[in-house]
C-alpha positions as CSV (number, residue, x, y, z in Angstrom):
1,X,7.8,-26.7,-6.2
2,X,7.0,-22.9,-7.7
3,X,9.8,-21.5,-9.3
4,X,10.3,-18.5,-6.9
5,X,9.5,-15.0,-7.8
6,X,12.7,-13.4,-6.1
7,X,15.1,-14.8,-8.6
8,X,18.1,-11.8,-8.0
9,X,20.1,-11.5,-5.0
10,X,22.1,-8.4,-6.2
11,X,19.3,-5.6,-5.7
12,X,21.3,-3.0,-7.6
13,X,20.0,-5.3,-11.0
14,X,16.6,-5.9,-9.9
15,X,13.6,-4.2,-12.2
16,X,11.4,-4.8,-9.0
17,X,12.4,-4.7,-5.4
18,X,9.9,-6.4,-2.9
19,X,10.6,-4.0,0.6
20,X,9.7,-5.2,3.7
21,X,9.5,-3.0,7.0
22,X,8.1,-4.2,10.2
23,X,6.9,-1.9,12.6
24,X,3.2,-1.9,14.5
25,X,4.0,0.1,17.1
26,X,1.0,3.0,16.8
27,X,-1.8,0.1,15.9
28,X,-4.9,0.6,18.2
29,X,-6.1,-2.4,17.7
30,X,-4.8,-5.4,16.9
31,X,-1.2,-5.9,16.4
32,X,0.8,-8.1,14.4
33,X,1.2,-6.2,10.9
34,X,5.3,-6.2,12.0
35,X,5.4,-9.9,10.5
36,X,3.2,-8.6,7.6
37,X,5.6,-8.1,4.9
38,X,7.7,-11.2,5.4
39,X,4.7,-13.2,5.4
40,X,3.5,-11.7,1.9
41,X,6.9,-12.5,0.4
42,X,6.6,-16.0,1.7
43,X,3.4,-16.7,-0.2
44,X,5.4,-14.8,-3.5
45,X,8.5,-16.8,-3.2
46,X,6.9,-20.3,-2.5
47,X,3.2,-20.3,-3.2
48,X,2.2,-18.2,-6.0
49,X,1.5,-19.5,-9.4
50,X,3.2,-17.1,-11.9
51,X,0.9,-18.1,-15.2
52,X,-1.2,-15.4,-15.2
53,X,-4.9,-16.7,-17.0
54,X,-6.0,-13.2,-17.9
55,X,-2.6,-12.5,-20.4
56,X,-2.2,-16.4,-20.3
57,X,1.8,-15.5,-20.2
58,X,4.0,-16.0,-17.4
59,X,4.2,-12.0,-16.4
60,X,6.4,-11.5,-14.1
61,X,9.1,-13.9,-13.2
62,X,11.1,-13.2,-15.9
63,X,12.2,-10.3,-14.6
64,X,14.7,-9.6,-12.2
65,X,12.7,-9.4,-8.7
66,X,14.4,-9.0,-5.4
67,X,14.1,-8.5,-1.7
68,X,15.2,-6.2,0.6
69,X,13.8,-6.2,4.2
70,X,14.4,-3.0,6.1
71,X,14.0,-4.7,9.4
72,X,12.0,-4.5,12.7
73,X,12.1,-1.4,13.4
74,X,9.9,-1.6,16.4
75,X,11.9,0.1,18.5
76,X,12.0,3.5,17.4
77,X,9.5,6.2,17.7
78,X,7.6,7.0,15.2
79,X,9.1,10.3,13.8
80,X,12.7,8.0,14.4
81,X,10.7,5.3,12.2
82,X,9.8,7.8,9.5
83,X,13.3,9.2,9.3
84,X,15.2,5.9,8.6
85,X,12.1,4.9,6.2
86,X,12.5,8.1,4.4
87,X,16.3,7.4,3.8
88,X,16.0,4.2,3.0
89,X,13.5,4.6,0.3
90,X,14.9,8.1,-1.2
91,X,17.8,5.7,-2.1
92,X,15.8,3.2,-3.8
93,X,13.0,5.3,-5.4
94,X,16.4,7.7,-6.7
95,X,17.6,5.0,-8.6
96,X,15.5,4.7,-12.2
97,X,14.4,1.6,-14.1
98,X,13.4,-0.3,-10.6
99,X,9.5,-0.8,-9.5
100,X,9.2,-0.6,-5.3
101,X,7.2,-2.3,-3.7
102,X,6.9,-1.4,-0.1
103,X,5.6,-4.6,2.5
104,X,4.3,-3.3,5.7
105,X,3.9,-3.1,8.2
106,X,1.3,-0.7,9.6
107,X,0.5,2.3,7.7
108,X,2.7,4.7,9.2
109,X,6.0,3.4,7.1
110,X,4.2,4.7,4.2
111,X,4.8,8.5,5.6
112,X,8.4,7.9,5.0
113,X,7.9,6.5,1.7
114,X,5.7,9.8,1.0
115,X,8.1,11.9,2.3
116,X,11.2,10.9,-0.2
117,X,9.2,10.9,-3.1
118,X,8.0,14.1,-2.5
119,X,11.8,15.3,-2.1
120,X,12.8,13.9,-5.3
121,X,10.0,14.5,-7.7
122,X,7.1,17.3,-7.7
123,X,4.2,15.5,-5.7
124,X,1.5,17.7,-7.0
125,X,2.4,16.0,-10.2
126,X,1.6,12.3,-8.1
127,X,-1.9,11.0,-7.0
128,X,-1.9,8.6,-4.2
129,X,-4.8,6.4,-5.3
130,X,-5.5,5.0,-1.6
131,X,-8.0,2.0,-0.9
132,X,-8.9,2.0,2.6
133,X,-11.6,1.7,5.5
134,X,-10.1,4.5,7.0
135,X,-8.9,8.0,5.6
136,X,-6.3,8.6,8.1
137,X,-6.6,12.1,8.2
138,X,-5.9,13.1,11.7
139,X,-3.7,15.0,13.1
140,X,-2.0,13.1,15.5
141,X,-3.1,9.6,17.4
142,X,-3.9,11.0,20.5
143,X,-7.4,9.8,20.6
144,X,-7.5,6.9,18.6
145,X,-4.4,4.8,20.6
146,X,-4.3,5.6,24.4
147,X,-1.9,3.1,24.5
148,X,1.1,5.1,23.0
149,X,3.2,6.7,25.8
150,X,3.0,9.9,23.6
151,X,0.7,11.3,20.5
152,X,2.3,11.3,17.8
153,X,1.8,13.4,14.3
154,X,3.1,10.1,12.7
155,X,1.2,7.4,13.6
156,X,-1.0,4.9,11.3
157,X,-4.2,7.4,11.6
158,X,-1.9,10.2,10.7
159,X,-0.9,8.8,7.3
160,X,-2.5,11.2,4.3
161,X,-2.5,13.9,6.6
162,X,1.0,14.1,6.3
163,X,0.8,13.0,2.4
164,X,-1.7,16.1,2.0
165,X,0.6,18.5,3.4
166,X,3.6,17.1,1.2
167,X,1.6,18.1,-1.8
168,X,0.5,15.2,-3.4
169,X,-3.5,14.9,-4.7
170,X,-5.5,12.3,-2.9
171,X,-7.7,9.8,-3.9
172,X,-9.5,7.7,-1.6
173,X,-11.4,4.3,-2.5
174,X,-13.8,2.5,0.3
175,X,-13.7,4.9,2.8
176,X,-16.2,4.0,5.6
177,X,-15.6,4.6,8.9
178,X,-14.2,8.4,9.9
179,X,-13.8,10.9,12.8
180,X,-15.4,14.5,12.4
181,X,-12.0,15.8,12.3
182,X,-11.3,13.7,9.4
183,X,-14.7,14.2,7.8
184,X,-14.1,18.1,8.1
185,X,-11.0,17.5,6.6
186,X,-11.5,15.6,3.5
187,X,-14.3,17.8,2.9
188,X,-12.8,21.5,3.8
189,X,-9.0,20.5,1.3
190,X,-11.2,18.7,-1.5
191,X,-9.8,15.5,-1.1
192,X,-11.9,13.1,-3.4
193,X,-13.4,10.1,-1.6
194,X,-15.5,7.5,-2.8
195,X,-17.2,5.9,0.4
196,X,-18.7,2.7,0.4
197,X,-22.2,1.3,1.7
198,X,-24.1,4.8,1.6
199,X,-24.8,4.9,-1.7
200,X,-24.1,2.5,-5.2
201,X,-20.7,1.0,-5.6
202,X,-18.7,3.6,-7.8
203,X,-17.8,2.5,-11.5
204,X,-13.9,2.3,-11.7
205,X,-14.2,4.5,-14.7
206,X,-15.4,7.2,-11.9
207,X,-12.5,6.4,-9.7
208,X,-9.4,7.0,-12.8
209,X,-11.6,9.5,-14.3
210,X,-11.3,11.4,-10.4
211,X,-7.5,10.8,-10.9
212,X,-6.0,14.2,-12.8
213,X,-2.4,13.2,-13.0
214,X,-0.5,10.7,-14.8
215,X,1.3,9.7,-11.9
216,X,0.0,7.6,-9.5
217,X,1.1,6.0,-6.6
218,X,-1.0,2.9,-5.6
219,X,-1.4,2.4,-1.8
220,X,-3.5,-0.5,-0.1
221,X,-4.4,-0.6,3.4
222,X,-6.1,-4.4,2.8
223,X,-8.6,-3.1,5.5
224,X,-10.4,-1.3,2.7
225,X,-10.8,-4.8,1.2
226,X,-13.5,-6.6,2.6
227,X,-12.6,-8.8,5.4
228,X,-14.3,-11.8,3.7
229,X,-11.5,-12.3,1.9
230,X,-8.6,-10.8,3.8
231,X,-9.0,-10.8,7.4
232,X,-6.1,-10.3,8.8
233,X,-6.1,-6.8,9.6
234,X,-6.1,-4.5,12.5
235,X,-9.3,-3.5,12.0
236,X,-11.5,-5.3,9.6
237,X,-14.3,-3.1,9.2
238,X,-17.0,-5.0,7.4
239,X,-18.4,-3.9,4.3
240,X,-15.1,-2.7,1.9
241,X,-14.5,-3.8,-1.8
242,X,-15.3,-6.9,-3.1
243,X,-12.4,-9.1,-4.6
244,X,-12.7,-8.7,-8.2
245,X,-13.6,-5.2,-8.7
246,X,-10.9,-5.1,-6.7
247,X,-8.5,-6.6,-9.1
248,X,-10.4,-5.2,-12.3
249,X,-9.6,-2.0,-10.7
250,X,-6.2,-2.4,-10.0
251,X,-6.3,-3.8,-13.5
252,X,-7.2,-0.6,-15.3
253,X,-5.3,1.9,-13.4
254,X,-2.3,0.1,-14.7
255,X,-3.6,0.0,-17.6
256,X,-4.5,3.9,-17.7
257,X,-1.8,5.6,-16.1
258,X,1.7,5.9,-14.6
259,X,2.3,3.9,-11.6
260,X,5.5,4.6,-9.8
261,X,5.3,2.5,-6.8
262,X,3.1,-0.3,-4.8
263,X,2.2,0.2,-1.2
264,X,0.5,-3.2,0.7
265,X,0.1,-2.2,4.7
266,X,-1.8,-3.4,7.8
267,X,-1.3,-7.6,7.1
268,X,-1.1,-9.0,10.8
269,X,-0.7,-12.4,9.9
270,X,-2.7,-15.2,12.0
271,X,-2.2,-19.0,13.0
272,X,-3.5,-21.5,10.8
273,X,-5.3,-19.0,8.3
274,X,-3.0,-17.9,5.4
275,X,-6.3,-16.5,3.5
276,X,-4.8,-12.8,4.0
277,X,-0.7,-12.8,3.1
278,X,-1.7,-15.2,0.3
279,X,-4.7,-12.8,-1.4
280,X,-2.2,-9.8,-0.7
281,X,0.7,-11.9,-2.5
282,X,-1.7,-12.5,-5.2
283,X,-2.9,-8.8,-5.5
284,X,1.0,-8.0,-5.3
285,X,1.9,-10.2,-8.6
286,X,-1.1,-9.0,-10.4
287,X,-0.7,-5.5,-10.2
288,X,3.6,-6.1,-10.9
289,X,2.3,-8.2,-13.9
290,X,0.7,-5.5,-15.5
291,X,3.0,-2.9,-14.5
292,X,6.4,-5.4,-16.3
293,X,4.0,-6.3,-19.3
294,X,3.1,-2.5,-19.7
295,X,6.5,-1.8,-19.6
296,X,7.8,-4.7,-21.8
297,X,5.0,-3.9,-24.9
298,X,6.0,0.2,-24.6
């Protein structure tokens, strides 16, 4: 048996705090990414192996790791979803000294997340360095989900819109299937986005050198990986980043700059495959590998 990675119970000591949320409710396609999170914790707490071959050192579970599961929150609209997401992470991103890591989930908890940051620090100081099929830049969801009894401003195609209009800078990685409205709008707001299959893969000294500010939020919608290797998604549009520049990538934006938070979205877990919630665990502890041994060797 793996040691597990969540060795603290008492969150208030951990360094890094694993947060899952469950809620699919605005998906328009396939659902499931409510059991997302848990399933990606799973994989950390039972599966992983915590020797890390690159560093050759056991990174990360030395530290104090914990986690702390929001709940199904299914139920609620999503504005109502956003609001209790909002408080829940002002609290922990208010409290210093602790990496979050927020487990969704569909990408609509992430507007919460967005949302407290941007009331506790200056978010035109923050890039969110987003990888991603999608750009989720419109308005509201009432042509992409005619299933929701209402549109809604917050729903998972609604994500950076919101994040734009916060304030923070936007970078977008694997970008390959838009609307016009989204296309007019990444192009009219100079959002930077590095699409994929029209022209050569970008070098990921392009992508940090795009980044301006030293702090950066990381944010993964694993559809912008390719589905070969995590297909588990809502929609796994064919054609997004391969698996190690993937991790070389993740890799040097570590390396190069400030990262104050993780955010993994859009796992909708399926029987008898585990291919997707165990890549997304191992993405998880490599990225919180670098980030503790950055922080150990400052």
């Amino acid at each position: 048996m793996i040691d597990s990675i969540i060795n603290c119970k008492n969150i208030e000591e951990a360094e890094v705090l694993l947060c899952t949320i469950g809620y699919d409710r605005t998906a328009s396609h396939r659902k499931g990414a409510v059991e997302g999170g848990k399933a990606v914790v799973k994989c950390l707490h039972e599966d992983v192996e915590f020797f890390d071959r690159y560093t050759k050192r056991d990174t990360g579970y030395k530290h104090k790791i914990a986690h702390l599961d929001i709940g199904n929150l299914n139920d609620l609209y999503p504005e109502d979803m956003v609001s209790r997401v909002k408080e829940k992470y002002k609290d922990i991103y208010s409290r210093k000294g602790r990496f979050p890591v927020v487990l969704g989930g569909e990408h609509s908890v992430s507007i919460g997340v967005f949302q407290a940051i941007s009331g506790i620090e200056n978010s035109k100081e923050i890039t969110i360095l987003q990888i991603d099929a999608h750009p989720d830049l419109r308005q509201d969801d009432s042509n992409a989900n005619p299933d929701q009894t209402r549109p809604s401003p917050f729903a998972h195609s609604c994500v950076m819109r919101r994040a734009y209009e916060f304030g923070f800078n936007i970078v977008q990685v694997g970008i390959r299937s838009y609307s016009k409205e989204e296309y007019d709008f990444f192009k009219n707001n100079k959002i930077t986005v590095f699409e994929w299959g029209l022209e050569k893969v970008p070098t990921k000294k392009e992508i940090i050198d795009s980044i301006k500010t030293d702090k950066v939020y990381i944010e993964i919608d694993i559809d912008g990986i390719d589905p070969a290797y995590l297909p588990a998604t809502g929609t796994p549009v064919q054609g997004g980043l391969e698996w190690w520049y993937t991790i070389n990538l993740l890799g040097e934006i570590v390396k190069a700059k400030d990262i104050i938070g993780l955010g993994v979205l859009e796992v909708s877990p399926v029987a008898y495959d585990v291919r997707t919630e165990y890549g997304v665990a191992q993405l998880c502890y490599w990225v919180l590998g670098q980030q503790l041994l950055k922080i150990k060797n400052k």
